[in-house]
C-alpha positions in Angstrom: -40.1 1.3 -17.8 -42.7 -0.7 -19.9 -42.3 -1.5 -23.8 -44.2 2.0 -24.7 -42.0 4.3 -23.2 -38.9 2.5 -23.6 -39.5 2.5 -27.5 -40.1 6.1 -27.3 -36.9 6.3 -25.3 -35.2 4.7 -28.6 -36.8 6.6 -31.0 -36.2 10.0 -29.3 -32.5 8.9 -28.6 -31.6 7.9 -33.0 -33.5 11.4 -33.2 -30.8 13.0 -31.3 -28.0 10.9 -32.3 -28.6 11.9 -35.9 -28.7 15.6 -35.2 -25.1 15.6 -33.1 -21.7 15.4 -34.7 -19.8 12.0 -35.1 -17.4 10.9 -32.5 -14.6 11.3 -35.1 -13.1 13.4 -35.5 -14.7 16.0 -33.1 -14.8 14.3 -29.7 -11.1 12.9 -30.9 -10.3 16.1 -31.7 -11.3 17.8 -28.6 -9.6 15.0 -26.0 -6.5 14.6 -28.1 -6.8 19.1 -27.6 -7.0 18.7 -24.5 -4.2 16.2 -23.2 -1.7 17.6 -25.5 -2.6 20.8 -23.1 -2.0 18.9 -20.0 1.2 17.5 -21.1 2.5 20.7 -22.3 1.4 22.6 -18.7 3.3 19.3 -17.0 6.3 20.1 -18.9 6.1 24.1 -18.2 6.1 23.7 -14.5 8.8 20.9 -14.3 11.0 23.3 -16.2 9.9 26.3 -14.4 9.2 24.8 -10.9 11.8 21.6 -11.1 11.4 18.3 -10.2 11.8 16.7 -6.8 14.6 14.1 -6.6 14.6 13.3 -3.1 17.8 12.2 -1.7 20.3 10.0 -2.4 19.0 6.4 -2.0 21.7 4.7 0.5 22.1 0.9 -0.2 23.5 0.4 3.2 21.4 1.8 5.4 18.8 -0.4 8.0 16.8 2.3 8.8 15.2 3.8 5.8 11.6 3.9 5.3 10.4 3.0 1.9 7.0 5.1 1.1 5.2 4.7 -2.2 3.8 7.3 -4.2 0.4 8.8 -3.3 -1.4 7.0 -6.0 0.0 3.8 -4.6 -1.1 4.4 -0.5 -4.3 2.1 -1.1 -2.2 -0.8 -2.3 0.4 -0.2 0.4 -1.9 -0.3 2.8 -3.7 -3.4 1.5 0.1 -4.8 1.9 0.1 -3.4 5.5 -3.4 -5.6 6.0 -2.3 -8.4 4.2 0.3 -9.6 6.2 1.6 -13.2 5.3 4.1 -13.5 3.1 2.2 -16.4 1.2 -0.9 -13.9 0.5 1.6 -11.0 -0.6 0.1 -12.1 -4.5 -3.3 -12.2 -3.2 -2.8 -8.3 -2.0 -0.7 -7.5 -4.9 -1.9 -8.7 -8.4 -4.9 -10.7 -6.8 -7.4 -7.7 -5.1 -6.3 -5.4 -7.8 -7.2 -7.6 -10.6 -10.5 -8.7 -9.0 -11.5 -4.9 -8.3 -11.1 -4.0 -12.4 -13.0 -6.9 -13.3 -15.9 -6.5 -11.1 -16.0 -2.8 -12.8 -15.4 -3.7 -16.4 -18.4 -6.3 -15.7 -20.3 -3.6 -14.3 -22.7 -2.9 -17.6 -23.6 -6.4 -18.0 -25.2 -6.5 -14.4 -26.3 -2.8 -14.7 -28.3 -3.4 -18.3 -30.8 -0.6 -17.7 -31.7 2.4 -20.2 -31.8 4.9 -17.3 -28.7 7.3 -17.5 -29.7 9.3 -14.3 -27.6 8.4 -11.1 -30.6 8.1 -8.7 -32.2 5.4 -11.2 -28.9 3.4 -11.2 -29.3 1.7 -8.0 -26.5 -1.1 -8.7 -23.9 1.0 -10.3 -23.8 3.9 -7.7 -23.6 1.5 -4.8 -20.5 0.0 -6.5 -19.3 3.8 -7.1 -20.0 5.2 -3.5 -18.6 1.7 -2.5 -15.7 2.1 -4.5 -14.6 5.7 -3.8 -15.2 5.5 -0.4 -12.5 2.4 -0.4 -10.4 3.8 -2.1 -10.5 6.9 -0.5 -9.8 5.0 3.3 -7.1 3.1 2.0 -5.6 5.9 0.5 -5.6 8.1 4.2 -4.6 4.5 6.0 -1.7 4.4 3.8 -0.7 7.6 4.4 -0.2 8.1 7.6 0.6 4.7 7.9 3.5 3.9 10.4 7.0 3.2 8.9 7.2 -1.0 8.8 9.7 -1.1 11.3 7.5 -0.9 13.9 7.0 -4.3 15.7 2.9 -5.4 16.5 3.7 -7.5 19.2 2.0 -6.8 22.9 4.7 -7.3 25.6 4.9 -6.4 29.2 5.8 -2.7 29.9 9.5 -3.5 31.3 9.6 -5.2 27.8 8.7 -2.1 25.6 12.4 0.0 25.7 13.9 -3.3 24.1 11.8 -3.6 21.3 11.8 -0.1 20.6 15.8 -0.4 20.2 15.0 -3.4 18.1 13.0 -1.8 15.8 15.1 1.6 15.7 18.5 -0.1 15.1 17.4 -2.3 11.8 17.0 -5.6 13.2 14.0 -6.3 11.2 16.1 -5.6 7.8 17.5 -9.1 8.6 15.5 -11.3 10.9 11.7 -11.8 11.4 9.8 -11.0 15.0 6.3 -12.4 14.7 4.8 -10.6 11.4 7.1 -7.8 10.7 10.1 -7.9 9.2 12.0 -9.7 5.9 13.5 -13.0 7.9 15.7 -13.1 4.2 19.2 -12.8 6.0 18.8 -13.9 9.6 17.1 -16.4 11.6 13.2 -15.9 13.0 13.4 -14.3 16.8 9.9 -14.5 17.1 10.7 -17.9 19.7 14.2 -16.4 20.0 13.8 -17.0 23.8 12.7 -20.5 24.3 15.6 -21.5 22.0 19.1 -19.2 23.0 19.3 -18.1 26.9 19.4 -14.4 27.4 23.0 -14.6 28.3 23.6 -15.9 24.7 21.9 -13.2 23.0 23.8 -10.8 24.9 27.1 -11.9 23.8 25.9 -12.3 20.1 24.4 -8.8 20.3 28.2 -7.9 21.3 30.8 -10.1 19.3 28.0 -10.4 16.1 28.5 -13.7 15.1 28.8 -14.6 11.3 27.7 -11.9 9.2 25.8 -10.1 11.2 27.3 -6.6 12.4 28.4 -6.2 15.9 25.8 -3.9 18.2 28.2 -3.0 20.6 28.2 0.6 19.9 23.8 0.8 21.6 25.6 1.2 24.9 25.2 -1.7 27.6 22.1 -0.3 28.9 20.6 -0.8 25.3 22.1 -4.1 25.0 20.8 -5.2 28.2 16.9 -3.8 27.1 17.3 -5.5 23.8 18.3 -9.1 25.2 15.5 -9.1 27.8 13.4 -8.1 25.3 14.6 -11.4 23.0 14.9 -13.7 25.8 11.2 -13.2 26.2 10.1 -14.7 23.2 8.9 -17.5 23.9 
């Protein structure tokens, strides 16, 4: 666009905005209209419809799954990506953050008078870019495993112990390689090189300290989850 048209752009555009209405109150008028519809149709079907509560959240329980809202699936599975413990800020306040900056600084890079989308190079790339993100995060975190699963390759006589390890809430407690909180118990992901199988066995049985006894898997169980352990090398 050279100086001739884009002064004729201007002129044509103060033409126009002194024909249209002010922004307030009409546009006010019509977007505060507007929500206070929304809100009221919200309200209508949570009274008509009611509200899901899910079920009673269970303190004690090993097993449960904690899943995020919808909204929340691309931060979750950022988290999922993310998985040092050290970077958890980085995932959690860091991307976030950086994201809304680069698109609140996206008119200073994108100074052009075009308002077309084909003659915005810069800021549809960042939309597409954007959107399409967000939108595979979003499906990622969705059908997402649950986070007790364990990402550690072992032999196939291996695999029915750390299945049991990862169905019976171990991981609420103790740490195996990535996974897992590590808050309450010791790290098993060298569990092996460290206690001999014959140890973990017994512990798995008696549950030494505070941790609950296991005893009630079954010896076969047992047996699965302390050659899995003893592994770890």
């Amino acid at each position: 666009m050279n100086r001739a048209e884009k002064e004729s752009y201007l002129r044509d555009y103060e033409l126009l905005k002194k024909q249209g209405k002010p922004f307030f109150p009409y546009a006010v008028l019509k977007d505060s209209s507007m929500a206070l519809i929304v809100v009221l149709m919200i309200a209508l079907l949570s009274i008509v419809l009611g509200a899901e509560q899910g079920p009673k959240a269970d303190p004690t329980t090993t097993t449960y799954t904690p899943r995020p809202d919808w909204y929340f699936f691309f931060l979750f599975e950022v988290l999922r990506v993310i998985k040092p413990f050290q970077l958890v800020p980085l995932a959690t306040i860091g991307v976030p953050t950086i994201g809304m900056i680069m698109l609140f600084l996206l008119p200073f890079f994108d100074r052009g008078p075009e308002r077309r989308p084909e003659r915005q190079p810069i800021a549809m790339t960042v939309l597409i870019l954007t959107v399409i993100t967000m939108a595979y995060l979003t499906y990622a975190g969705a059908n997402a495993g649950p986070p007790s699963n364990i990402d550690l390759k072992v032999p196939k006589q291996y695999e029915a112990g750390k299945l049991v390890v990862a169905q019976s809430g171990c991981l609420a407690c103790h740490k195996i390689g990535d996974n897992g909180n590590g808050t309450l118990g010791p790290n098993l992901t060298h569990i092996g090189s460290r206690i001999p199988r014959n140890a973990i066995l017994r512990s798995l049985q008696a549950g030494p300290g505070i941790m609950p006894s296991f005893q009630s898997l079954g010896q076969k169980k047992l047996n699965q989850v302390a050659d899995f352990l003893a592994y770890l090398k």
